[in-house]
N, C-alpha and C positions, 0 to 999 in steps of 0.2 A: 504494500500500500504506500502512497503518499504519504508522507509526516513534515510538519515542521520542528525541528528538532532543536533544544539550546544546551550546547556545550559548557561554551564561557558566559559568564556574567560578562554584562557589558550593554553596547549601544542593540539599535534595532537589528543591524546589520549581522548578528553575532546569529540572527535565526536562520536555518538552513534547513530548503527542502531535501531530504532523503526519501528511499526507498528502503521500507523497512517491512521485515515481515506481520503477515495479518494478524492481530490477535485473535484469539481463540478464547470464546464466552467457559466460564465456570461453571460448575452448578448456580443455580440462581442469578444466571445472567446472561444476557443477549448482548448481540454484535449491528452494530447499528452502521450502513452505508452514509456517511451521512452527507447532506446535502448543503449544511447551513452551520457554523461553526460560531459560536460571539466573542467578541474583546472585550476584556474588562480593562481601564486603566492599571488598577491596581495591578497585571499580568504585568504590563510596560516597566514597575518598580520590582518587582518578582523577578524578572528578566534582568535588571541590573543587582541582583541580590541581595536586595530590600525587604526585610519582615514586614508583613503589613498585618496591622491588629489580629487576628485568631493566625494567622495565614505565614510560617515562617518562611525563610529564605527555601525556593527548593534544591533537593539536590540533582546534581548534575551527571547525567544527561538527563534531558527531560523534555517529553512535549508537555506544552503549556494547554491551559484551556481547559472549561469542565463544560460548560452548553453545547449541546448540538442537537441539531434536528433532522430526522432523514426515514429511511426506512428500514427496518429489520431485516436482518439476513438472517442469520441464522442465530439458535439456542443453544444454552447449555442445558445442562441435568437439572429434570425439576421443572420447566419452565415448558409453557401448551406451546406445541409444533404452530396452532395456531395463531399466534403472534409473528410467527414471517410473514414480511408482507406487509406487514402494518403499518404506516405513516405516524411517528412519536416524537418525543421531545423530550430532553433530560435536562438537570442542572448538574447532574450526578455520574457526571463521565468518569472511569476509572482508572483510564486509559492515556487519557489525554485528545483533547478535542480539535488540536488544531493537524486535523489527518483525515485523511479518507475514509476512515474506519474506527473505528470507535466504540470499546466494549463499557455498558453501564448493569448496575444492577435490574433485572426486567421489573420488580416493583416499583421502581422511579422513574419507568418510562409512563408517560402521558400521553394518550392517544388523539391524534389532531383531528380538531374537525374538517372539513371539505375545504372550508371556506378561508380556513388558515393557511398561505405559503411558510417553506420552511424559513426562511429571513423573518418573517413577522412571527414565528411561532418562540426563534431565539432570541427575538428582542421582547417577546412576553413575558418568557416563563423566569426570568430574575428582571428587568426591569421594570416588567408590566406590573409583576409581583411587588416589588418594592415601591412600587407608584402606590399601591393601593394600602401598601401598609405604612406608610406617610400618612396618607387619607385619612387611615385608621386611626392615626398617634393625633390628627389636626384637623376635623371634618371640617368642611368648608361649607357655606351655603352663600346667597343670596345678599345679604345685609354685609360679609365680607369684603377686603379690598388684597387681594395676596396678589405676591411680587414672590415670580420664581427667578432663580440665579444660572446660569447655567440652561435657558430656557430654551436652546436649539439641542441639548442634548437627549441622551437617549428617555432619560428621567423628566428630562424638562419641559417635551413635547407633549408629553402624556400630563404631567399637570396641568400642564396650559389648557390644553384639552380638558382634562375632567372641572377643572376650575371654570371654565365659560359654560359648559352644558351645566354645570351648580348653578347659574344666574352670580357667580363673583365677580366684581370689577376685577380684570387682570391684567398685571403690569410684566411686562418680561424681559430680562437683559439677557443679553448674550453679549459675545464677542467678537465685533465688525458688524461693517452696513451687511453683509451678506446674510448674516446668523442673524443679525436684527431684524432682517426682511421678511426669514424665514419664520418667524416668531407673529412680528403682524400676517402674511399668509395664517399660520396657525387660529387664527382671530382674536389675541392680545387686543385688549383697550389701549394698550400701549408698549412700543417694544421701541426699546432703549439698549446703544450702543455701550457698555460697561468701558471700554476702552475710551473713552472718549470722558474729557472734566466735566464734572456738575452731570452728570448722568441720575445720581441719587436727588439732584435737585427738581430734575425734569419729573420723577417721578413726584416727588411732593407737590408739585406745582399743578399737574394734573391729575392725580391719584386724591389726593390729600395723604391722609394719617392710612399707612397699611396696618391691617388685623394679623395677617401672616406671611412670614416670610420663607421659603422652603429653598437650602442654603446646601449646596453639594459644591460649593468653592471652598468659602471659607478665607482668611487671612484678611485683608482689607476690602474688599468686595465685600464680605461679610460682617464687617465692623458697620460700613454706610449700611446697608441692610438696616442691618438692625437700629440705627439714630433715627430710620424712619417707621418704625414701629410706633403707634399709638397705646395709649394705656391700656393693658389687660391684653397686647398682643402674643401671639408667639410666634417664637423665632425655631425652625424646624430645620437641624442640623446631621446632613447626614453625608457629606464627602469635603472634602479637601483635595480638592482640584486643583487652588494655588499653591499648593505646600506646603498648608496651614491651617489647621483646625479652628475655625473660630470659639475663643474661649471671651465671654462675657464679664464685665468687671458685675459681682454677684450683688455687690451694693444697688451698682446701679440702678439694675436688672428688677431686685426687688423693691428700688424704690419707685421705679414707673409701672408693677406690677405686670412684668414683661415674664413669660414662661417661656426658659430656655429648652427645647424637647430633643432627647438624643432619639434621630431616628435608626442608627444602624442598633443602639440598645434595644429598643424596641423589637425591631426586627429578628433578633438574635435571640430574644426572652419572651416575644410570643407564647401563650398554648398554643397547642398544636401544629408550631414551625412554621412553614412556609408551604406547605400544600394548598390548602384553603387559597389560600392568596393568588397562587399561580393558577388553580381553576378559575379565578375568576377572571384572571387577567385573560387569558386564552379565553374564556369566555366573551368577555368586553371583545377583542379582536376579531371574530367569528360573527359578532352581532354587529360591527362596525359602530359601537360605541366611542372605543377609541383605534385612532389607527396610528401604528408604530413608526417611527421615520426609521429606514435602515441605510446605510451607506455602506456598499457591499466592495471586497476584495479578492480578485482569486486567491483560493488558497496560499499557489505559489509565490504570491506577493504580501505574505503575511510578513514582512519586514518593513516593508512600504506601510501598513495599515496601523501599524504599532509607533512608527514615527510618524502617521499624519496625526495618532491619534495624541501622542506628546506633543507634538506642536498645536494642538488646539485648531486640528485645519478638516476636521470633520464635523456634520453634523448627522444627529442623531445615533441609534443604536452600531457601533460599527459589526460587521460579519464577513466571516470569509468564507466562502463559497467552492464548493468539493465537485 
């Protein structure tokens, strides 16, 4: 099979497609063809070998990747013959995702509706997922004003989106007129160039006072954020995208009765994990409630998609394509 393989720590360049043998499903698990591969940033610091929160340094050699979406080929021991064939979806690759091939456990494959492509099915089942357990941490409704960060990405599309079908005024930055364009596209009340001075002010000016702020940058992006929060806001904290967790001076915070919400906590301490979450994201997708933005790579260019995805020159969910 095709594999993208990483030896050395290092830049994007250090990823190498090989030709490696097929793996072979275990008891209790299937081999997935697969079709549709996802990038997580956090992969890009992983690749320079960087711990990132639960997730240590990996070791080397290694394909990278845990999403994919494609078709079953074949089973292991224990598992119904009639699952070849099937059209599925994982978070839970065990193999490594970024390959033609692809062994996960068969209880955490997800059976895809019709109406779902594989691109849209891996940019559901961990982002769609996490879109909606943001939701969960910050319901939004009507009377709201939320300002997403990060609003062209893969997280930020799907807010925007579930935030204007809620009836919330919504304000969006991104970064550049391109990702700000694509933001008002999305139907943003207002979408704001973050690269560009006084961008936080534009928002004041037409927004007023925002209710909530959903914050996967972090570092100074995150600090203006949150000065434009109004009393009893919250501020919805779940990536560091500039290289810097937004951390709140707690005085402040509780003197304008501003609630600081960890959403990858959240996420992580859940009942019942992240299944729930992902049915319903592939659900929303299937029903055309929300639809995912993918910005797709061939496989073999999964070096290229890792460094567009570090320089900030992608929008939405990135995927590489098998």
């Amino acid at each position: 099979m095709d594999a993208i393989r990483l030896h050395t720590y290092g830049p994007a360049a250090n990823l190498r497609l090989e030709t490696l043998p097929d793996p072979v499903p275990g008891p209790g698990e299937a081999r997935v063809a697969v079709r549709a591969a996802g990038l997580h940033f956090i992969e890009t610091l992983l690749r320079q070998g960087q711990g990132v929160g639960p997730h240590p340094a990996p070791e080397l050699p290694i394909v990278l990747g845990s999403e994919v979406a494609g078709v079953v080929e074949a089973v292991g021991e224990g598992v119904p013959a009639g699952l070849v064939g099937r059209r599925v979806v994982t978070a839970e690759v065990s193999t490594g995702g970024y390959a033609s091939r692809a062994v996960a456990p068969a209880a955490a494959l997800t059976e895809l509706p019709d109406q779902v492509g594989f691109g849209a099915a891996v940019a559901m089942i961990t982002t769609g997922a996490t879109t909606y357990g943001l939701l969960e941490l910050a319901p939004i409704g009507p009377e709201d004003v939320v300002l997403v960060l990060a609003a062209a990405g893969g997280v930020g599309t799907l807010l925007v989106q579930y935030a204007r079908r809620a009836g919330a005024t919504v304000a969006g930055a991104a970064g550049g007129p391109a990702k700000a364009a694509r933001v008002a596209e999305l139907g943003a009340d207002l979408a704001v160039d973050y690269l560009e001075a006084g961008w936080d002010k534009s928002v004041r000016e037409v927004s007023g006072e925002v209710t909530v702020v959903f914050d996967g940058v972090g570092g100074e992006l995150g600090r203006a954020a949150h000065g434009l929060l109004g009393r009893g806001g919250r501020h919805v904290v779940y990536g560091s995208a500039s290289g810097e967790w937004f951390r709140p001076d707690a005085a402040e915070a509780e003197a304008r009765d501003i609630a600081v919400l960890d959403g990858i906590g959240h996420l992580l301490g859940r009942d019942g994990g992240m299944a729930e979450l992902r049915a319903r994201a592939l659900e929303a997708a299937a029903e055309g409630v929300l639809t995912p933005a993918v910005q797709e790579f061939p496989l073999a260019e999964a070096a290229t998609a890792h460094a567009a995805l570090e320089s900030r020159d992608t929008m939405g969910k990135v995927v590489l394509t098998a």
